[in-house]
C-alpha positions as CSV (number, residue, x, y, z in Angstrom):
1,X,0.0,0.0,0.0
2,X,1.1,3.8,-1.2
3,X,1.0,6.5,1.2
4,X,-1.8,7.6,-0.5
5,X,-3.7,4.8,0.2
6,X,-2.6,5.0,4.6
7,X,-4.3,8.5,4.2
8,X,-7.2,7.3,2.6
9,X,-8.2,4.5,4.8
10,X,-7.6,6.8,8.0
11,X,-10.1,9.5,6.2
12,X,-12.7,6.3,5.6
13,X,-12.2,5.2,9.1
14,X,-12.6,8.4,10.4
15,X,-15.2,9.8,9.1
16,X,-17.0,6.5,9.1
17,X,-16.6,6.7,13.4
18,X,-17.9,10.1,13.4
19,X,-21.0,9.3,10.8
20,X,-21.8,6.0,13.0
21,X,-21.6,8.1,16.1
22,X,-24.0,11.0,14.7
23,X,-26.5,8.2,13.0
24,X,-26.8,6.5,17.1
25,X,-27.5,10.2,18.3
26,X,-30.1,10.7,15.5
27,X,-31.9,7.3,16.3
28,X,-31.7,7.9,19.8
29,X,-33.1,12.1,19.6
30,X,-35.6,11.1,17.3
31,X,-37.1,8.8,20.3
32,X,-36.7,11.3,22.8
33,X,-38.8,13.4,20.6
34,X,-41.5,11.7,20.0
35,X,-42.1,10.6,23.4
36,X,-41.6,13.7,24.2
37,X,-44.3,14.7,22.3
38,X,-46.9,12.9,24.1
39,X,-45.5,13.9,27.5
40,X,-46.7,16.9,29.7
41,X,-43.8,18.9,29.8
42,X,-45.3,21.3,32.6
43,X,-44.1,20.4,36.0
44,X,-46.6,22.8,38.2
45,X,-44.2,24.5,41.3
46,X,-46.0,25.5,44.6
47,X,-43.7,28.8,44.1
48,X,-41.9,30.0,41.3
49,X,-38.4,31.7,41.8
50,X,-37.3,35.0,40.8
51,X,-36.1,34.7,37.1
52,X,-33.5,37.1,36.3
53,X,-33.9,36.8,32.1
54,X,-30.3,38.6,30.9
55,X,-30.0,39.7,26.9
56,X,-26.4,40.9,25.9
57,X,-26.8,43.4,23.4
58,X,-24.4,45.0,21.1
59,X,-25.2,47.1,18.0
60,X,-28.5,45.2,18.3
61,X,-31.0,47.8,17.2
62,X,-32.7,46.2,14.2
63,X,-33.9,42.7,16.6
64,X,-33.6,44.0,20.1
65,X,-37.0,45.5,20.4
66,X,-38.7,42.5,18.7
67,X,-36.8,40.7,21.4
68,X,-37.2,42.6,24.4
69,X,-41.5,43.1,23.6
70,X,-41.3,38.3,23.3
71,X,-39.2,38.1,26.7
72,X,-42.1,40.3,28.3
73,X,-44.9,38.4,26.6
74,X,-43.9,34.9,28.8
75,X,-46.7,33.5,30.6
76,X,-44.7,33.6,33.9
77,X,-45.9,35.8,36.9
78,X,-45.2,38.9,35.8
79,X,-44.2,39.8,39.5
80,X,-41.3,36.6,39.2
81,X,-39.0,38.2,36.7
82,X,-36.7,40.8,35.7
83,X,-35.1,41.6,31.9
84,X,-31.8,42.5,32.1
85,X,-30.9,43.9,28.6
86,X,-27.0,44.8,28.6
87,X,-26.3,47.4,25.9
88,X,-22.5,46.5,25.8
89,X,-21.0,49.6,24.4
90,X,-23.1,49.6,21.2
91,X,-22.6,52.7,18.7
92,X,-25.9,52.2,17.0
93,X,-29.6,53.2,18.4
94,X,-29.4,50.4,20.5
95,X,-29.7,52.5,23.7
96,X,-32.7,54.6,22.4
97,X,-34.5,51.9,20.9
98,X,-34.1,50.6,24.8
99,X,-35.2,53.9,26.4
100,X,-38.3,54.0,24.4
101,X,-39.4,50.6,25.3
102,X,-38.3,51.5,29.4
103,X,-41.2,54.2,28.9
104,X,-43.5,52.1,27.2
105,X,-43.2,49.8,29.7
106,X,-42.6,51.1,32.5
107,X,-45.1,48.8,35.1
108,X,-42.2,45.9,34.5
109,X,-39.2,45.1,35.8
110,X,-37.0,46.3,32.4
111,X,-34.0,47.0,33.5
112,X,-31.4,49.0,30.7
113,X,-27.3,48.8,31.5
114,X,-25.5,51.1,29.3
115,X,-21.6,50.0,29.2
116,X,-18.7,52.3,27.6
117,X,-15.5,50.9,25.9
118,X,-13.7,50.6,29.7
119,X,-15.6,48.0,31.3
120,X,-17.7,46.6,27.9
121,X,-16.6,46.0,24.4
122,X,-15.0,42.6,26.2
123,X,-16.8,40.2,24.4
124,X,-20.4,38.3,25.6
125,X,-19.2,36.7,28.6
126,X,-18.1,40.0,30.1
127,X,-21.2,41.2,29.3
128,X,-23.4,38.8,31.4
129,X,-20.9,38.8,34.5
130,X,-22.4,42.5,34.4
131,X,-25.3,41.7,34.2
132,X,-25.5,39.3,36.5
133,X,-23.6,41.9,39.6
134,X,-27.2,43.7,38.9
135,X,-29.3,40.6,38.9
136,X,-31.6,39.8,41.7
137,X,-33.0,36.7,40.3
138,X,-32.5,33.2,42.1
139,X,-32.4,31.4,38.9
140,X,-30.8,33.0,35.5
141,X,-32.3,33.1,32.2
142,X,-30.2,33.7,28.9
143,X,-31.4,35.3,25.6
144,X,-29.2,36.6,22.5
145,X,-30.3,39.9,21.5
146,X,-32.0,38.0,18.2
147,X,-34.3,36.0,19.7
148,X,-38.3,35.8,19.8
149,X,-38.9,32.8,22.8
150,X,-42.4,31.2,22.8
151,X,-44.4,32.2,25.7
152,X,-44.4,29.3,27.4
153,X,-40.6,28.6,27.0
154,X,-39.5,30.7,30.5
155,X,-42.1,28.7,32.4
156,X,-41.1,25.4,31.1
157,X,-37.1,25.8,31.9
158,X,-37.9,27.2,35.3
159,X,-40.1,24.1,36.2
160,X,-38.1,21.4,35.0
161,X,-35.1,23.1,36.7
162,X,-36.8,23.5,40.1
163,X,-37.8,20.2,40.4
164,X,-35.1,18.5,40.1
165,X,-32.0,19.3,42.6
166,X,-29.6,17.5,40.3
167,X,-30.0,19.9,37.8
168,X,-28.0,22.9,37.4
169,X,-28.7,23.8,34.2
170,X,-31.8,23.3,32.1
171,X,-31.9,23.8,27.8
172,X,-34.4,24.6,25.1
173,X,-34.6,24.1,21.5
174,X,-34.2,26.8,19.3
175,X,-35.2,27.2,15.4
176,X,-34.0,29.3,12.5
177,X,-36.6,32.0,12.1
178,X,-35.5,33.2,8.9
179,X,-35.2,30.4,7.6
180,X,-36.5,31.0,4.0
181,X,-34.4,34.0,3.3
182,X,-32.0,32.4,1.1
183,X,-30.4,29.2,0.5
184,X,-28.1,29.7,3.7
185,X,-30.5,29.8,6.2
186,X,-32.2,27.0,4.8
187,X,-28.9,25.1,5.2
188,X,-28.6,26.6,8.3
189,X,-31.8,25.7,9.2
190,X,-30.9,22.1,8.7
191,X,-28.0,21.5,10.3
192,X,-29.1,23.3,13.6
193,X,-32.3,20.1,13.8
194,X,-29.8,17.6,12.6
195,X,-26.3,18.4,14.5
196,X,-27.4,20.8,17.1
197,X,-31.1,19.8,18.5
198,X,-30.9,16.4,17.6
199,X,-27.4,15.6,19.1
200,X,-28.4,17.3,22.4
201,X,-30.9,14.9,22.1
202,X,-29.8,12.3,21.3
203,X,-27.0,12.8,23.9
204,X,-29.7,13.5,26.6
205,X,-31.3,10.3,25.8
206,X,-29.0,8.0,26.1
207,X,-26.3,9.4,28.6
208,X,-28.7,12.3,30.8
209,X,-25.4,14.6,29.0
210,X,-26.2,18.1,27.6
211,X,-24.5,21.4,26.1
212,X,-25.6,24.7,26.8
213,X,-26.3,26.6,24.3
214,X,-25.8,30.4,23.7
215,X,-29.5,30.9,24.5
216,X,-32.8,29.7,25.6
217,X,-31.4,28.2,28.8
218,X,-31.7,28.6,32.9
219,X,-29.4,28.1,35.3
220,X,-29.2,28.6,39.3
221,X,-27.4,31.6,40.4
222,X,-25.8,29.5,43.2
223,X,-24.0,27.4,40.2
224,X,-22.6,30.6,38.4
225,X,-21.5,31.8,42.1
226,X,-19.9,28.9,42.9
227,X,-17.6,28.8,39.7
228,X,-17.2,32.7,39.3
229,X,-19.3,34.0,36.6
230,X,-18.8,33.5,33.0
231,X,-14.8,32.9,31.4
232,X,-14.2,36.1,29.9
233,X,-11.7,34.3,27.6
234,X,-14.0,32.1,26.2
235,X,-15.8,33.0,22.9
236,X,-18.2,29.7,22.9
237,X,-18.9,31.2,26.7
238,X,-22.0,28.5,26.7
239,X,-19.6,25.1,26.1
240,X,-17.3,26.1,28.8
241,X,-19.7,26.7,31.5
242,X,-20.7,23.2,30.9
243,X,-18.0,21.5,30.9
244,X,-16.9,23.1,34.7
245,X,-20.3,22.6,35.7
246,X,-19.8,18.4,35.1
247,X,-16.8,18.4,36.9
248,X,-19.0,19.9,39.6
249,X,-21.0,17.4,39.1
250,X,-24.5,18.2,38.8
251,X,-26.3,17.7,34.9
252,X,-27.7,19.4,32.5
253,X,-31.5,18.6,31.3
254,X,-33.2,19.1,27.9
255,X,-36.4,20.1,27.5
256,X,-37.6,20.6,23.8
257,X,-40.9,22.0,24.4
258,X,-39.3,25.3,25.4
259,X,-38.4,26.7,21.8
260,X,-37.1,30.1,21.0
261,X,-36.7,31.8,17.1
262,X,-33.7,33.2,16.3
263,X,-32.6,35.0,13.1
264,X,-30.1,33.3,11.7
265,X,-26.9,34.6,9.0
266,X,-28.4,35.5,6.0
267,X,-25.2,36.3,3.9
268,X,-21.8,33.4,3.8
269,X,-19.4,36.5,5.1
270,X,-21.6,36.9,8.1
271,X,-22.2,33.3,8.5
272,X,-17.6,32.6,8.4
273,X,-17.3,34.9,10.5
274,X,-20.0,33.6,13.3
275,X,-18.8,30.1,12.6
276,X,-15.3,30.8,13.2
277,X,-15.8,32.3,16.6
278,X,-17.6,29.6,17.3
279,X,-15.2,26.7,16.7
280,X,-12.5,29.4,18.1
281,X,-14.3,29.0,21.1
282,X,-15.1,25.8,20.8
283,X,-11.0,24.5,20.7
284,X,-10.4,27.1,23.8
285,X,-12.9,24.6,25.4
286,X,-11.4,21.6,24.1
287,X,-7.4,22.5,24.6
288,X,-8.4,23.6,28.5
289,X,-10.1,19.9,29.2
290,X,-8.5,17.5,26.8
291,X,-6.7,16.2,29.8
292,X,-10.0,15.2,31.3
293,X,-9.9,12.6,29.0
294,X,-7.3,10.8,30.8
295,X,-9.2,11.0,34.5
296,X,-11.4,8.3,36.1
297,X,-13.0,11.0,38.0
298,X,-13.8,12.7,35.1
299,X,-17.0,11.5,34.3
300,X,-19.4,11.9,31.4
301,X,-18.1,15.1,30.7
302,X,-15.1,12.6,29.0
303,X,-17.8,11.7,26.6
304,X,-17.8,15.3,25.0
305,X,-14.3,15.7,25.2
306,X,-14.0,12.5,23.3
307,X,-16.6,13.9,20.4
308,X,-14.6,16.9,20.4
309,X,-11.5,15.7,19.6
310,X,-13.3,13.4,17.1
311,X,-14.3,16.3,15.5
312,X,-11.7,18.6,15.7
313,X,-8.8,16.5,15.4
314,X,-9.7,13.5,13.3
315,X,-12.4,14.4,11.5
316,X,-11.1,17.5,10.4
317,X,-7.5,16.0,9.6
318,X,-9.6,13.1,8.0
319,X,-11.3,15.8,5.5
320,X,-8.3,17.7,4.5
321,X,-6.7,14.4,3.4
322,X,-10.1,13.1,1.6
323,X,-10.4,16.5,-0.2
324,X,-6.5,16.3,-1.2
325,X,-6.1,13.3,-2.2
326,X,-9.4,13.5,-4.3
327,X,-7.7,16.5,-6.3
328,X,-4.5,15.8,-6.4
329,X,-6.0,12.2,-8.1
330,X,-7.6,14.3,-10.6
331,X,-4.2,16.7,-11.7
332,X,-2.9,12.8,-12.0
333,X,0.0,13.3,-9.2
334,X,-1.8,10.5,-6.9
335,X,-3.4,7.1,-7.3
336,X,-5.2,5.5,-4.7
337,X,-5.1,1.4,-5.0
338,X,-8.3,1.1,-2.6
339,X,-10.3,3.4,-5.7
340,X,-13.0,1.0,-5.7
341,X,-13.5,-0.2,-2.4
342,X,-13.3,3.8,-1.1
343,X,-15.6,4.8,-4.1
344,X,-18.6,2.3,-2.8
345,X,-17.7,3.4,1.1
346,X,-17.9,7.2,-0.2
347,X,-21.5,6.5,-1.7
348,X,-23.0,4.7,0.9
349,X,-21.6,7.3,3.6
350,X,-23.5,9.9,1.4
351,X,-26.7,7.5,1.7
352,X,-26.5,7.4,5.2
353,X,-26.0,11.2,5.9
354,X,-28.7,12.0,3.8
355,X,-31.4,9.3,5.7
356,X,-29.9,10.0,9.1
357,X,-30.7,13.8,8.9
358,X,-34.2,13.2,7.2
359,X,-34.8,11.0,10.5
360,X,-34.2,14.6,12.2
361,X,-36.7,16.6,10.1
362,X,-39.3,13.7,10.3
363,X,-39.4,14.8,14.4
364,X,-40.6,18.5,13.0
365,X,-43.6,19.4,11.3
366,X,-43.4,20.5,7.6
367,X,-39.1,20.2,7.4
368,X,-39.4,15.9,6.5
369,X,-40.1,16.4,2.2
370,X,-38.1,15.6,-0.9
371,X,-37.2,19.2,-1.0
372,X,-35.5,18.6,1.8
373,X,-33.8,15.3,1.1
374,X,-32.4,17.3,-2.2
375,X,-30.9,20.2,0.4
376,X,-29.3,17.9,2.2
377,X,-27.6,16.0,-0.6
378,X,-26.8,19.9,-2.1
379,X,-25.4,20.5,1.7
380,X,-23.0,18.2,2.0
381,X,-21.0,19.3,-1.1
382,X,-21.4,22.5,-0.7
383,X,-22.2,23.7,2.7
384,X,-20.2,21.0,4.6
385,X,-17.0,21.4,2.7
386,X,-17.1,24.9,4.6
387,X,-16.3,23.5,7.6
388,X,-13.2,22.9,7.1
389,X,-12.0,26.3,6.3
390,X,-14.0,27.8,9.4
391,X,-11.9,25.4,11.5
392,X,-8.7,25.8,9.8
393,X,-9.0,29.9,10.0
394,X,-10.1,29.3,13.7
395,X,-6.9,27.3,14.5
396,X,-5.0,29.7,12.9
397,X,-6.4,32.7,14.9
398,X,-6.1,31.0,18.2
399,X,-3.0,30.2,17.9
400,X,-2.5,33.7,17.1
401,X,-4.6,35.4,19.6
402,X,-2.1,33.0,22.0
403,X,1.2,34.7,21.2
404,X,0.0,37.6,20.4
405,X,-1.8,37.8,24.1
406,X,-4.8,39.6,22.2
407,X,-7.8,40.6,24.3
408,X,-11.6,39.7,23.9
409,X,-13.3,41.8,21.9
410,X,-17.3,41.1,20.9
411,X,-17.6,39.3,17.5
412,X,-19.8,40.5,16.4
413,X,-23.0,38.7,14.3
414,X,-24.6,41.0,12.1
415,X,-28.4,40.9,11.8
416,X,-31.2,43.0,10.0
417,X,-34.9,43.7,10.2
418,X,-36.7,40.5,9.4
């Protein structure tokens, strides 16, 4: 065997191990969801705590008031909860699109903090350790700036939460609400059923493991006490609060009922650059606990360090030599002796992405049709192959931002008027 042909059976193997992995997550969400689906999700509380809902919000003024008027709309006692909007050093109309709606509604507890380029500008996290020195709320509920929740979702978390002292943290489902604006957002629409909502899932189902995610979440202010606020070096602020909050060792629940809309990148520049941050923040997490791996004590929180690196590491060094090897086969400067055999493996891979994400949109009304089947196929030669560069630019930066010692500064997601 060539070279060539070593680097082609560790891409197969590879990405075959990460493609089984996501298919047993698929089967397994798709169960949760339908039985789900004929469960009461309401678990009724003789009191409800104080909810302290916190929106970060910088240069936010085309979805923050659509936001703020949703989170004030939730069918929780009206008396039980505050919204914290933090206007992190925006330069836009942000602060007077907040004023007005302080005056409009002015019998709740809105409450506006206005932060300058000396103590905001730092990036989310920063932004809700400010807003939680203000917060009087005995449990903590997390919006972006872009988000319209259901009315029911606030009441659903908080219940869920409070009934169960294990939990420290409890997670909702979230959808694309633009999802029709252009052949992005449906892509993006797809993959955050298929690899975000129906991994959680799927990873709830089987192991009681969850991620938080940027928004649509509680969590007890005694747990963000305890380990010191939010990481103000963290850019994926939501996956490292997790993972210290596993070693603590107390869970995180999903409840899918709770669902908020959130506009989603409409153009590919906007869409990089959010993805890179993400995955930026994402190997911060993973380089900080890769060692957990190696720790009996560690617990399940091992399991996401292991998908991690899977993802990462091998799947992304498995897709750079796929890719590579498949054109440098066409210039005619490789040959690969396993052509066949890797030919019939790359086809039925294909077949199995395609039916494992259709599993996902059967669990959601109107997303399961052949329109969609053709998306997905269309996504994983287009929109997948994207990936890669996101991660590879985000490993570049880090290592970067590392020796350059380069502060936090918001990366910002750009939105507009729906």
């Amino acid at each position: 065997m060539t070279l060539a042909d070593y680097l082609s059976l560790f891409a197969m193997i590879s990405i075959w191990t990460l493609l089984g992995i996501n298919i047993f997550l698929a089967v397994g969400g798709a169960i949760y969801y339908y039985k789900m689906a004929n469960t009461d999700p309401h678990v009724e509380l003789d009191e409800y705590p104080f909810v302290s809902v916190m929106v970060p919000a910088h240069n936010e003024q085309a979805v923050v008031k659509r936001t703020v008027e949703a989170l004030l709309r939730f069918d929780y006692p009206q008396d039980r909860y505050e919204v914290i909007v933090i206007n992190d050093n925006s330069s836009d109309d942000t602060a007077r699109v907040l004023k007005e709606l302080q005056e409009l509604h002015s019998d709740r507890y809105l409450i506006v903090v206005n932060t300058n380029n000396i103590v905001g500008g730092q990036g989310k996290s920063n932004a809700l350790n400010i807003g939680y020195s203000v917060a009087r709320g005995e449990v903590f509920a997390i919006y972006d700036a872009d988000n319209t929740p259901e009315t029911t979702a606030l009441r659903l978390l908080v219940e869920n939460l409070m009934a169960d002292d294990s939990l420290a943290a409890v997670i909702g489902k979230f959808r694309t609400r633009n999802r029709n604006a252009s052949l992005l957002t449906r892509f993006v629409n797809i993959e955050t059923l298929a690899h975000q909502c129906m991994n959680q899932a799927g990873r709830w189902f089987y192991f009681g493991l969850c991620t938080i995610p940027g928004t649509n979440f509680v969590i007890r202010r005694s747990i963000v006490e305890e380990i010191g606020g939010w990481d103000p070096k963290a850019l994926s602020e939501d996956t490292e609060i997790s993972f210290r909050i596993y070693r603590m060792g107390y869970r995180i629940k999903l409840q899918p009922q709770a669902v908020t809309w959130e506009q989603e990148p409409f153009r590919l520049d906007i869409w990089f650059k959010q993805r890179t941050r993400w995955s930026m923040g994402n190997v911060y997490v993973l380089v900080n606990n890769f060692k957990y791996i190696f720790d009996p004590y560690g617990g399940k929180m091992r399991l996401d360090v292991l998908y991690y690196t899977l993802v990462y590491i091998f799947m992304l060094t498995a897709l750079v030599c796929s890719d590579s090897l498949f054109v440098l086969g066409v210039l005619g400067y490789t040959h690969v002796s396993l052509g066949g055999l890797s030919t019939m493996v790359w086809v039925l891979n294909c077949i199995l992405f395609v039916c494992s994400v259709m599993l996902t949109l059967s669990t959601e009304k109107n997303e399961f049709s052949a329109q969609s089947a053709f998306l997905v196929l269309l996504m994983l030669f287009s929109y997948s192959k994207l990936w890669v560069a996101v991660v590879l630019k985000a490993i570049y930066l880090s290592i970067k931002q590392a020796l350059t010692k380069k502060t936090i500064t918001w990366y910002k997601t750009e939105r507009s008027a729906d």
